[in-house]
Each structure stands twice: as C-alpha cells, then as structure tokens.
PDB file as gemmi writes it, atoms N, CA and C in Angstrom:
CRYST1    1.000    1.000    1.000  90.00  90.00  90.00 P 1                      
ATOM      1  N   UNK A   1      78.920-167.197  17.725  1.00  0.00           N  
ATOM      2  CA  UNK A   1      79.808-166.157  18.216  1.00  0.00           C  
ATOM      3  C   UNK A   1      81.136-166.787  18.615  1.00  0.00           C  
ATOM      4  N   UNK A   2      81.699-166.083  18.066  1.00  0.00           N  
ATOM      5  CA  UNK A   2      83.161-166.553  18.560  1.00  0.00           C  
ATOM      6  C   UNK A   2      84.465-165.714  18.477  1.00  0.00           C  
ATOM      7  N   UNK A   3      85.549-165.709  19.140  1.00  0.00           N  
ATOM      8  CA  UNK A   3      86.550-165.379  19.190  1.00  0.00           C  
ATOM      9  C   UNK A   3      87.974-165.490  18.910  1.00  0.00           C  
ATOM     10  N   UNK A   4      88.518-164.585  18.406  1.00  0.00           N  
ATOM     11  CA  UNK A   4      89.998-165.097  18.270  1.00  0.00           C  
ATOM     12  C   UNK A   4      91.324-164.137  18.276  1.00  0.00           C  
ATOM     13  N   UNK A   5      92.384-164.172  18.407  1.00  0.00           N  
ATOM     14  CA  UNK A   5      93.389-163.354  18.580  1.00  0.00           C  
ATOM     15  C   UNK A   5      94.528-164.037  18.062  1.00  0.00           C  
ATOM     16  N   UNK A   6      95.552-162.580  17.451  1.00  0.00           N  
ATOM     17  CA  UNK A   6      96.669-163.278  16.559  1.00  0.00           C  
ATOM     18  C   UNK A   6      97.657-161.660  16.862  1.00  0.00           C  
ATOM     19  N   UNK A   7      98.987-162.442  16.620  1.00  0.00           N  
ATOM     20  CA  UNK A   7      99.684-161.087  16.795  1.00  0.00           C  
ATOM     21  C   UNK A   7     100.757-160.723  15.495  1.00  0.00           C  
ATOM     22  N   UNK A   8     100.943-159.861  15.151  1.00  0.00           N  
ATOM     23  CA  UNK A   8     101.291-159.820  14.154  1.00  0.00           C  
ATOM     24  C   UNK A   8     102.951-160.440  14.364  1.00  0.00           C  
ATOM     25  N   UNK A   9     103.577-160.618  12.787  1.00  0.00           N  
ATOM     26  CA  UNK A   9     104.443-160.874  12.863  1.00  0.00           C  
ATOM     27  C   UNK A   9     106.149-160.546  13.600  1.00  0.00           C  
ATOM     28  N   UNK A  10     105.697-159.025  14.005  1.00  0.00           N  
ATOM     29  CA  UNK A  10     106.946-158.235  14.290  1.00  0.00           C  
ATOM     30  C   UNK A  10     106.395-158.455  16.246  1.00  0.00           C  
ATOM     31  N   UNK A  11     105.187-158.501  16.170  1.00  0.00           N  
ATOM     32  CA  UNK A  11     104.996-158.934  17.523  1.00  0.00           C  
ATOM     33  C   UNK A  11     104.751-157.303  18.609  1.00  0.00           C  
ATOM     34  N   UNK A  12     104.489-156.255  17.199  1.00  0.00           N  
ATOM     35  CA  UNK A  12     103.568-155.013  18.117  1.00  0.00           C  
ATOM     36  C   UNK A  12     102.711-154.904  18.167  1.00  0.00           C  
ATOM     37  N   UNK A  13     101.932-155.715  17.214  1.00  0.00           N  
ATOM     38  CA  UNK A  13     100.211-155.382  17.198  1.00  0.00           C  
ATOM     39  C   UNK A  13      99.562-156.982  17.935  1.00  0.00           C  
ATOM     40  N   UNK A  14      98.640-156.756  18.806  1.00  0.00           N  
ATOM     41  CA  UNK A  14      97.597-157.649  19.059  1.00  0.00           C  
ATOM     42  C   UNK A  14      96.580-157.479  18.262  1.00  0.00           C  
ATOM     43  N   UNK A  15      95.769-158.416  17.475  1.00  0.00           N  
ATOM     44  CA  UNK A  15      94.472-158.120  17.151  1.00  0.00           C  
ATOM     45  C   UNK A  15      93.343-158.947  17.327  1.00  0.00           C  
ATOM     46  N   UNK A  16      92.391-159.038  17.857  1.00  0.00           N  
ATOM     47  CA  UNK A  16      91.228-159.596  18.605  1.00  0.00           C  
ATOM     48  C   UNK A  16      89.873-159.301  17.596  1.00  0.00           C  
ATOM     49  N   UNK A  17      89.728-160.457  17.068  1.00  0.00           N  
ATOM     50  CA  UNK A  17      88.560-160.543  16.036  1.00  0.00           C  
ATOM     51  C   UNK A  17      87.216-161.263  16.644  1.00  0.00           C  
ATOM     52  N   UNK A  18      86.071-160.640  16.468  1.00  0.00           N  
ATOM     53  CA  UNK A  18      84.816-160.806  17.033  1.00  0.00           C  
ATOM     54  C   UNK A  18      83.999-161.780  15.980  1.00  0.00           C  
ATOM     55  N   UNK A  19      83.493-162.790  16.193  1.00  0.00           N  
ATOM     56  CA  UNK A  19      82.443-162.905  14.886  1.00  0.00           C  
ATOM     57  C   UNK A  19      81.466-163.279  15.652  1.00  0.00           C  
ATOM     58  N   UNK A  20      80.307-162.686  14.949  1.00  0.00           N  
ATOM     59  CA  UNK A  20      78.464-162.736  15.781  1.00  0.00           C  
ATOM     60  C   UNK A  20      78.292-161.544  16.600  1.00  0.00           C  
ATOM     61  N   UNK A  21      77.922-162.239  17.916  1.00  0.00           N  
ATOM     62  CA  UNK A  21      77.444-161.159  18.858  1.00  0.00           C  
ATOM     63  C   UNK A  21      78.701-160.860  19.869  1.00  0.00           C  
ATOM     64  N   UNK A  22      78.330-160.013  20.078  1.00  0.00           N  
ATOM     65  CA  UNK A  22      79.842-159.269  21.304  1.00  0.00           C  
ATOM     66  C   UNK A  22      78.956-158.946  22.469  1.00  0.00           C  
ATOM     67  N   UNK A  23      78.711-159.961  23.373  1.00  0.00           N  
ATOM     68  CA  UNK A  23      77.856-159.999  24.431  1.00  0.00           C  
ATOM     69  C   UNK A  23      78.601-160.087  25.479  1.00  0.00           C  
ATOM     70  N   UNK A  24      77.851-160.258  26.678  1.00  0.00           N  
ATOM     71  CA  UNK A  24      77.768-161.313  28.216  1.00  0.00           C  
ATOM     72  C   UNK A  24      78.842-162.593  27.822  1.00  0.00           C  
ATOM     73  N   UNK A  25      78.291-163.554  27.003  1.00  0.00           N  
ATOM     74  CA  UNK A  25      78.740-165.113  26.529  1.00  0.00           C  
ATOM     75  C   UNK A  25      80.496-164.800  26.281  1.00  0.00           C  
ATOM     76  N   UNK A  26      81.127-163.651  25.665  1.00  0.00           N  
ATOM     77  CA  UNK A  26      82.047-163.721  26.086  1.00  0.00           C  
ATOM     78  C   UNK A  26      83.369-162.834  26.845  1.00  0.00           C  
ATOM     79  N   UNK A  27      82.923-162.863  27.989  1.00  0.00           N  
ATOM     80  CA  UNK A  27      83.255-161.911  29.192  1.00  0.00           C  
ATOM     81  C   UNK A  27      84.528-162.505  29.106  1.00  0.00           C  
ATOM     82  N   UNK A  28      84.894-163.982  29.684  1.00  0.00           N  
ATOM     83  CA  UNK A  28      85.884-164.704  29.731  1.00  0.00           C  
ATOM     84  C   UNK A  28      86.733-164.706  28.666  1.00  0.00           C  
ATOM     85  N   UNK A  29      86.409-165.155  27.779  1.00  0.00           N  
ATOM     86  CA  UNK A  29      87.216-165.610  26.579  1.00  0.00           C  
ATOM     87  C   UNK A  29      88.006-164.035  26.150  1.00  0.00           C  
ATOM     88  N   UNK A  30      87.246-162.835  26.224  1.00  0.00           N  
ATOM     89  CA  UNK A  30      87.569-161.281  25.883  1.00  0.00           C  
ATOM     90  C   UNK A  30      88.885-161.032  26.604  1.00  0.00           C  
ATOM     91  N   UNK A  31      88.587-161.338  27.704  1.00  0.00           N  
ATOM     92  CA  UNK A  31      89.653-160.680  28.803  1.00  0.00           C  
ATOM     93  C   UNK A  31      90.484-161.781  29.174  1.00  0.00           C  
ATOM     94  N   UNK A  32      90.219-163.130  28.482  1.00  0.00           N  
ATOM     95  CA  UNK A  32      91.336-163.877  28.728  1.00  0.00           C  
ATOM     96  C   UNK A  32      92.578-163.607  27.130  1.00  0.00           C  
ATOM     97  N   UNK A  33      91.711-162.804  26.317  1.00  0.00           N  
ATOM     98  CA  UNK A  33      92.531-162.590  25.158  1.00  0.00           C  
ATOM     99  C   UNK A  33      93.708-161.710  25.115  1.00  0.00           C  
ATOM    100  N   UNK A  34      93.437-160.949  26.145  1.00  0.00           N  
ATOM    101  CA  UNK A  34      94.549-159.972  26.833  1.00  0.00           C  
ATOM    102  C   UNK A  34      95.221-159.750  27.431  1.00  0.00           C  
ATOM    103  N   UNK A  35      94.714-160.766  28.069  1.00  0.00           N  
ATOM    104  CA  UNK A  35      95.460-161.057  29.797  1.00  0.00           C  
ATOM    105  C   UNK A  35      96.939-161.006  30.049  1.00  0.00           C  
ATOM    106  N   UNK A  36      97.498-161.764  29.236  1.00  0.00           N  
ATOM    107  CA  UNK A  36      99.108-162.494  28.832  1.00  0.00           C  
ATOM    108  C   UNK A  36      99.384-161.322  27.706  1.00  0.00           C  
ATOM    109  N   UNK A  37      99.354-160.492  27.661  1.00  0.00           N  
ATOM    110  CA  UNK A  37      99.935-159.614  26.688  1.00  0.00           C  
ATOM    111  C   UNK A  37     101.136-159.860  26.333  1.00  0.00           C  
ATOM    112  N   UNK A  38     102.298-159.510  25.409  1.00  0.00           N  
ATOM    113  CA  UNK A  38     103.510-159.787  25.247  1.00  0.00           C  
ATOM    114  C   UNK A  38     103.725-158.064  25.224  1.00  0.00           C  
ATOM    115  N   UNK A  39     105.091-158.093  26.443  1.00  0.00           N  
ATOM    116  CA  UNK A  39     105.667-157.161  26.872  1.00  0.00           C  
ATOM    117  C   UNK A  39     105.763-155.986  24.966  1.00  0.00           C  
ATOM    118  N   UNK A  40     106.333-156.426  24.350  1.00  0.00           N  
ATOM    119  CA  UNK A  40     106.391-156.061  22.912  1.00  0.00           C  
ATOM    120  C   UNK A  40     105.454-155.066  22.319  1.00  0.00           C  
ATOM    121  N   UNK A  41     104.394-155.639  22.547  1.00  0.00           N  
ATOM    122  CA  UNK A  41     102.804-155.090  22.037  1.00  0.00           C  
ATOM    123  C   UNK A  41     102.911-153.734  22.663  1.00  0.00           C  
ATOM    124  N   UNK A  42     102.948-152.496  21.217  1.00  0.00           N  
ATOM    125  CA  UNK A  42     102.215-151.301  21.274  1.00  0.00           C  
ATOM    126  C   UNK A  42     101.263-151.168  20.977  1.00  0.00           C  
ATOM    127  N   UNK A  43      99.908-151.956  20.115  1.00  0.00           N  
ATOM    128  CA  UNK A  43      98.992-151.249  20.136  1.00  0.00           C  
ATOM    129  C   UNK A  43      98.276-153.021  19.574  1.00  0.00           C  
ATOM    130  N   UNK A  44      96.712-152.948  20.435  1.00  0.00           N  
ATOM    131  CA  UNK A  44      95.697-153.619  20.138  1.00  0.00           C  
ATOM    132  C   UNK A  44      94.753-153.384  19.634  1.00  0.00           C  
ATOM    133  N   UNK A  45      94.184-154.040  18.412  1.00  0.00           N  
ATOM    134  CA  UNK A  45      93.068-154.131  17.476  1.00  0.00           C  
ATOM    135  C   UNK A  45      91.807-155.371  17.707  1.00  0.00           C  
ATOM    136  N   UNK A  46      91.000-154.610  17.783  1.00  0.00           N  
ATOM    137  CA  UNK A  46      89.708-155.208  18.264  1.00  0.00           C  
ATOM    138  C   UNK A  46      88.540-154.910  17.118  1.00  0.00           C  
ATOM    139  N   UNK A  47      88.953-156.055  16.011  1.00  0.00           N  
ATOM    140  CA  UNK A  47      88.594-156.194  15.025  1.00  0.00           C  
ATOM    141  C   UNK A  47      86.567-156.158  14.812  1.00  0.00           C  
ATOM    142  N   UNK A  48      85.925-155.745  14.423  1.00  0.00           N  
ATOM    143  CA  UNK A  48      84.572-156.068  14.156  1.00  0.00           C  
ATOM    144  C   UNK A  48      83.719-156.140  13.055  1.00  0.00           C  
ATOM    145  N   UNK A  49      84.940-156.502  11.990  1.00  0.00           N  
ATOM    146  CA  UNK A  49      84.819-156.935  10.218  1.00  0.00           C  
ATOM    147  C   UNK A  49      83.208-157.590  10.396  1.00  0.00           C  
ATOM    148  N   UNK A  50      83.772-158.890  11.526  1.00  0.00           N  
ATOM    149  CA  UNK A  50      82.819-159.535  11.406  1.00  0.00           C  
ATOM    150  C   UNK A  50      81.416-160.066  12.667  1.00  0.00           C  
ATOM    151  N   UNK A  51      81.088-158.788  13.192  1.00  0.00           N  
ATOM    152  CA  UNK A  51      80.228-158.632  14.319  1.00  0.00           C  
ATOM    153  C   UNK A  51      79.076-158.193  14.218  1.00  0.00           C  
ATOM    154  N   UNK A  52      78.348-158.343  14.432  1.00  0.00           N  
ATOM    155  CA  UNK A  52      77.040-157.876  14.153  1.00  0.00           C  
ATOM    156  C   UNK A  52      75.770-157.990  15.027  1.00  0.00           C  
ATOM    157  N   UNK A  53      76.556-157.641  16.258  1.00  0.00           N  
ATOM    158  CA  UNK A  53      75.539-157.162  17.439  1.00  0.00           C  
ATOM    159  C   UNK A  53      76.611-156.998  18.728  1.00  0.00           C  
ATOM    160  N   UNK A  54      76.210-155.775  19.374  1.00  0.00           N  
ATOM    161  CA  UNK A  54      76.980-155.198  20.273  1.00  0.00           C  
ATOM    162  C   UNK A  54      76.152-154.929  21.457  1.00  0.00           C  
ATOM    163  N   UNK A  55      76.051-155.359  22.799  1.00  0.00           N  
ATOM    164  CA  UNK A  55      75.942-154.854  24.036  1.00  0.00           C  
ATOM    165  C   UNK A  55      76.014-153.966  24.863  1.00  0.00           C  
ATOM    166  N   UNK A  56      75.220-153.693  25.381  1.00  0.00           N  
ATOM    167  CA  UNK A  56      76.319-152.842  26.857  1.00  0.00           C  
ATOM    168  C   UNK A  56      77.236-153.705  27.516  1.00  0.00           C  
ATOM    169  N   UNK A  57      76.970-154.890  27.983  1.00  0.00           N  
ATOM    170  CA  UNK A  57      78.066-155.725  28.659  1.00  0.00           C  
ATOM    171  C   UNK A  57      79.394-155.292  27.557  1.00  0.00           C  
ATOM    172  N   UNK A  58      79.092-155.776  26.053  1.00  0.00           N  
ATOM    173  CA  UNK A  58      80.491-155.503  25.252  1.00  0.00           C  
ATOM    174  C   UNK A  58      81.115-153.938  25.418  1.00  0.00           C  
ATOM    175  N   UNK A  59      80.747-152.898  25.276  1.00  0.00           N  
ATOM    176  CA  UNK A  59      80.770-151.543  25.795  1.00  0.00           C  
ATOM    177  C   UNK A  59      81.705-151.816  27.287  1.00  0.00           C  
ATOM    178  N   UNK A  60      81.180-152.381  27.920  1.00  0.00           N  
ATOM    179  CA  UNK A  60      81.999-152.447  29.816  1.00  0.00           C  
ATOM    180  C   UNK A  60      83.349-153.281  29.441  1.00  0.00           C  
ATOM    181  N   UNK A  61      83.424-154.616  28.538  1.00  0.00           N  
ATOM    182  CA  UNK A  61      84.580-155.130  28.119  1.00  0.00           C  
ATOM    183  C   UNK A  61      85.410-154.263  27.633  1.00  0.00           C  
ATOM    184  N   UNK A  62      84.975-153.705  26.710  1.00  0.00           N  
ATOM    185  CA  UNK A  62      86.070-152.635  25.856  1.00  0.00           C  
ATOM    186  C   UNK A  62      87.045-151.569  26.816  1.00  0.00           C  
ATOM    187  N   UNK A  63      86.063-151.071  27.641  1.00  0.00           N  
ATOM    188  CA  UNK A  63      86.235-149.986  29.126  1.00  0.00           C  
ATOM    189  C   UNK A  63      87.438-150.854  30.112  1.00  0.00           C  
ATOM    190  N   UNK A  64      87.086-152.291  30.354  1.00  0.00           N  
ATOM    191  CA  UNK A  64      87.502-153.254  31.251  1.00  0.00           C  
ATOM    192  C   UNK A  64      89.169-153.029  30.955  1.00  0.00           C  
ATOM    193  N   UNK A  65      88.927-153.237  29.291  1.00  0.00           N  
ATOM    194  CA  UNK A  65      90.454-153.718  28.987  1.00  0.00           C  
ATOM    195  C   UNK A  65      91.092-152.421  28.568  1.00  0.00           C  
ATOM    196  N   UNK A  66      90.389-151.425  28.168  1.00  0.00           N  
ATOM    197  CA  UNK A  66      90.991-149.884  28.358  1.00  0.00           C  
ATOM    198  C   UNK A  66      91.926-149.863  29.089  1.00  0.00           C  
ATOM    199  N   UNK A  67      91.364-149.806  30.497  1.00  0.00           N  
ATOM    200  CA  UNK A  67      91.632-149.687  31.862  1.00  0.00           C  
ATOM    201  C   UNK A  67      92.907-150.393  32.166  1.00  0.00           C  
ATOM    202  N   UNK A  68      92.510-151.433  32.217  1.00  0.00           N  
ATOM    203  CA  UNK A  68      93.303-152.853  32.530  1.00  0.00           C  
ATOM    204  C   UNK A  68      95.090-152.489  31.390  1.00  0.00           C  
ATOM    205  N   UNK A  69      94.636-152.172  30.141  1.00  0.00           N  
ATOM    206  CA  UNK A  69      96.153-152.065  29.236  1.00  0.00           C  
ATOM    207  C   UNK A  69      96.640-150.419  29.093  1.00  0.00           C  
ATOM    208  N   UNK A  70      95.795-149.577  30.071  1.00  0.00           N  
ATOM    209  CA  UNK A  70      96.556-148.072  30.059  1.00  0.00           C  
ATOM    210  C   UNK A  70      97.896-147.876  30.188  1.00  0.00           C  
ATOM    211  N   UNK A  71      98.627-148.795  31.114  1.00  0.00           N  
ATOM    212  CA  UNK A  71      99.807-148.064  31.373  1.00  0.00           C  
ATOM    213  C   UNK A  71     100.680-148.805  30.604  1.00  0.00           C  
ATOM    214  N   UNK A  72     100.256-149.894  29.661  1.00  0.00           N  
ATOM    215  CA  UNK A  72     101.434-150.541  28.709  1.00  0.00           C  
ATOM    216  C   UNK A  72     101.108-149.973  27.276  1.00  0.00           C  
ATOM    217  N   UNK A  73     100.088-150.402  26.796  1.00  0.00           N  
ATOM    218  CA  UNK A  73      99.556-150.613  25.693  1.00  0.00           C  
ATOM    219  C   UNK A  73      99.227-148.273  24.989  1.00  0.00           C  
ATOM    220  N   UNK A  74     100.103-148.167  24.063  1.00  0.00           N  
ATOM    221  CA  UNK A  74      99.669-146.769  23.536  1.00  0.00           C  
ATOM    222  C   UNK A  74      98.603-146.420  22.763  1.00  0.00           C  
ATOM    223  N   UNK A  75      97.856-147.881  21.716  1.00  0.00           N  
ATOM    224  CA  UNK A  75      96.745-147.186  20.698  1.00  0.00           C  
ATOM    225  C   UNK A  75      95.995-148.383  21.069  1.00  0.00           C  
ATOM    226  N   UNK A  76      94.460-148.394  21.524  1.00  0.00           N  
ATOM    227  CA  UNK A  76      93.671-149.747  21.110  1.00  0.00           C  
ATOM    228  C   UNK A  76      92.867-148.570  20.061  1.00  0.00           C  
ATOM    229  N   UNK A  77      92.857-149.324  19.031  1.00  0.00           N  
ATOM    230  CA  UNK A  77      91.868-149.359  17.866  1.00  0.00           C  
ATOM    231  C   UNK A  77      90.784-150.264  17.770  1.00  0.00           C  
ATOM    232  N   UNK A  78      89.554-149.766  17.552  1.00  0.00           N  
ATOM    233  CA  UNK A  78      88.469-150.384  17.280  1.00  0.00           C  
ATOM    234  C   UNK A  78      88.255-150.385  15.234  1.00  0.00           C  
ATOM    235  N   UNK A  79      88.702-151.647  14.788  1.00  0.00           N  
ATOM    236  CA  UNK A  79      88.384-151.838  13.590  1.00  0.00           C  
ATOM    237  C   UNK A  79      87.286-152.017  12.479  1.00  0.00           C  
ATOM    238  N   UNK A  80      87.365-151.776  11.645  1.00  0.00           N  
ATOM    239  CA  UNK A  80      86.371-152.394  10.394  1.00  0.00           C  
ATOM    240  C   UNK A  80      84.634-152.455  10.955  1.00  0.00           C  
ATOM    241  N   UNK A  81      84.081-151.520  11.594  1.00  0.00           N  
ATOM    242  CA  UNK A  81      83.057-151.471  12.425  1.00  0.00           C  
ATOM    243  C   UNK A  81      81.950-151.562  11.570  1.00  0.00           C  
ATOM    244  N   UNK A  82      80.593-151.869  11.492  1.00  0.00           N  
ATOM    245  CA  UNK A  82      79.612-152.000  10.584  1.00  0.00           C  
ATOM    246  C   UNK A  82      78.887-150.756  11.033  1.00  0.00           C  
ATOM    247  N   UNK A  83      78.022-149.906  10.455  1.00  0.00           N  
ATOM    248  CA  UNK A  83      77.747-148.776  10.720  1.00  0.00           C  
ATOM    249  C   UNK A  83      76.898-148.738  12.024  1.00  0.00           C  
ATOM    250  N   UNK A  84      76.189-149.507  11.861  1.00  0.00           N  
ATOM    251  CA  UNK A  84      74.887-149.412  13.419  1.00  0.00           C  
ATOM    252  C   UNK A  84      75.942-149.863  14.562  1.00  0.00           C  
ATOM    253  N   UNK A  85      76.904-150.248  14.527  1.00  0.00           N  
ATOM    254  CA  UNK A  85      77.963-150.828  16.026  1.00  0.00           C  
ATOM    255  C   UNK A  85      78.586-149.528  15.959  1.00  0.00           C  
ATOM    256  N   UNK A  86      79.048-149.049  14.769  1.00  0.00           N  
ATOM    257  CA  UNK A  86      79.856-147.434  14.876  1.00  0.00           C  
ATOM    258  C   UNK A  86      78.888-146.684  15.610  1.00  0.00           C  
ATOM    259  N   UNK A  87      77.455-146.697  15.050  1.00  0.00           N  
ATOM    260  CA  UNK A  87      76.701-145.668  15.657  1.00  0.00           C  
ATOM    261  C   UNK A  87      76.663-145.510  17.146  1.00  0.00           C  
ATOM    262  N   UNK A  88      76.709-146.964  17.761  1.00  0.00           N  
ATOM    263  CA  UNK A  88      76.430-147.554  18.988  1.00  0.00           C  
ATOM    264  C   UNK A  88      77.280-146.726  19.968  1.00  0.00           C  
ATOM    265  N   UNK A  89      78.753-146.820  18.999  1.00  0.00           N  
ATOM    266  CA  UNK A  89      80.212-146.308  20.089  1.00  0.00           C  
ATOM    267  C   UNK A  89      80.111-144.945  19.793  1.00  0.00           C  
ATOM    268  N   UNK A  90      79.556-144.024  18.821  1.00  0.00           N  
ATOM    269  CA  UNK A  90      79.570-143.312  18.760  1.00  0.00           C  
ATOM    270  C   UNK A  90      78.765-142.256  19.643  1.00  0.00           C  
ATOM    271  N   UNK A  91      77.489-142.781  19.751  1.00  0.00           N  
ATOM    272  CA  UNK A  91      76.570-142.436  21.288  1.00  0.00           C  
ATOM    273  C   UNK A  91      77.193-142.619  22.485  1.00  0.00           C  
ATOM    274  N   UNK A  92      77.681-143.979  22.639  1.00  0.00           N  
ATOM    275  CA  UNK A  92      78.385-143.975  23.890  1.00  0.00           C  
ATOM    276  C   UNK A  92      79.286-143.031  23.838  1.00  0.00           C  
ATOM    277  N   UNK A  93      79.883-142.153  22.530  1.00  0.00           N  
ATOM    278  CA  UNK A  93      80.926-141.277  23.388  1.00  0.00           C  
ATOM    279  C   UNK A  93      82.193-141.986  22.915  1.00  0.00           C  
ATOM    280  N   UNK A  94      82.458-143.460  22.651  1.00  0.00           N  
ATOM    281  CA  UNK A  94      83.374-144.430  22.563  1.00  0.00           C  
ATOM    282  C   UNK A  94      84.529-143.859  21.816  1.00  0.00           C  
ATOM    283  N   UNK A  95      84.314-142.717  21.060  1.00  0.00           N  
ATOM    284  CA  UNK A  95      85.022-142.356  19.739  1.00  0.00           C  
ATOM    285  C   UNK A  95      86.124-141.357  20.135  1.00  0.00           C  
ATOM    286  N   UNK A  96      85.598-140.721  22.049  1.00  0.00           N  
ATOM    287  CA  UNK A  96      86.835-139.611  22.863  1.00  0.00           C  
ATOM    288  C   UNK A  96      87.546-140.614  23.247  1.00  0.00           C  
ATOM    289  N   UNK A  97      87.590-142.212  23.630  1.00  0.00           N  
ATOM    290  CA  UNK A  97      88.687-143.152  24.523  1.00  0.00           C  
ATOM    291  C   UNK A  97      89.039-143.988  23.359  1.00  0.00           C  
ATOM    292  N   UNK A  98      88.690-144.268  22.048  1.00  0.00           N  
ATOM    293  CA  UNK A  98      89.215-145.353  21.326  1.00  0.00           C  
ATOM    294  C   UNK A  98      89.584-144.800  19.787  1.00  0.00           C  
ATOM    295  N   UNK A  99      90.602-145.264  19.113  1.00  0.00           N  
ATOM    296  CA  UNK A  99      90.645-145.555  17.991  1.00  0.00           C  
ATOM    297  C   UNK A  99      89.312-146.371  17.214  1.00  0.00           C  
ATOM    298  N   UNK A 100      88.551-145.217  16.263  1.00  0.00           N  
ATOM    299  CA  UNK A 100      87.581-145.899  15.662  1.00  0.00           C  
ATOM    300  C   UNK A 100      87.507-145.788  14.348  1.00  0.00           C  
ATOM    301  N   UNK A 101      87.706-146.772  13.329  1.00  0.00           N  
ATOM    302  CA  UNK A 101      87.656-146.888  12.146  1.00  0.00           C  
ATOM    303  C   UNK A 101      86.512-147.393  11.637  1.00  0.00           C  
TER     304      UNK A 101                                                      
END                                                                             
C-alpha cells in the first residue's frame, strides 16, 4: 500500500493516488497529503485506479479531509473507482458529498 500526490501542471488540480489498501496504515501519510495545499488548488482528486480494498477508517479520511478543505477547495472527486469500492461509497451515501466516477 502506498501513496502518492502530484499537482497538475497549471497548479489547480491536486491528485492523490491510492495503491493497495486504503486503511488505518495510512491515516498520516493521507492527511499529510493535504495538509500544505497550494492556495491555487480548485479541486482535488483522490484517485483509486489502483486500490483495492477500502475501510471504514478510509471512509472517516475522505470525511476528515472533506471537512478540513470545505472552505477552500470547490470539487473533491473520487476517481477511477473499481466497482465493489464504488459500491462501498455508494452505501455509505458517499455519492450526496463527493464527486464519484
């Protein structure tokens, strides 16, 4: 499992790519990916091309940083989702607070 973040070239998009599990293991590394936002950034992508297991802890991250980027940030999108993680956000409801593709 691991993590990573890149911003696009024009410097509006954040995007935060998952690979493995989206657990507990990375609470830190998630919310340190956001932390430092660049004033610039309209909208963050929280990529899951390549994820393939989702939590409730990951569910409370997603909520965490909702929260945390409301009053800057206008679109977080949840990306490239594999169907059983779509299903996941989709029970939770995830699909009234997020961009879900």
């Amino acid at each position: 499992m691991s993590l990573s973040k890149n911003a696009s070239a024009d410097g509006k998009t954040l995007t935060i790519q998952i690979r493995g599990k989206f657990d507990f293991n990375l609470v830190q590394s998630f919310r340190q990916a956001y932390a430092d936002i660049d004033p610039e950034t309209e909208k963050v992508v929280v990529d899951l091309r390549e994820t393939d297991y989702m939590d409730s802890s990951a569910l409370g991250m997603l909520l965490n940083m909702k929260k945390t980027l409301a009053e800057t940030i206008d679109t977080i999108q949840i990306a490239n989702c594999r169907p059983q993680l779509k299903k996941i956000l989709q029970i939770s409801r995830f699909d009234k607070k997020f961009d879900i593709d």
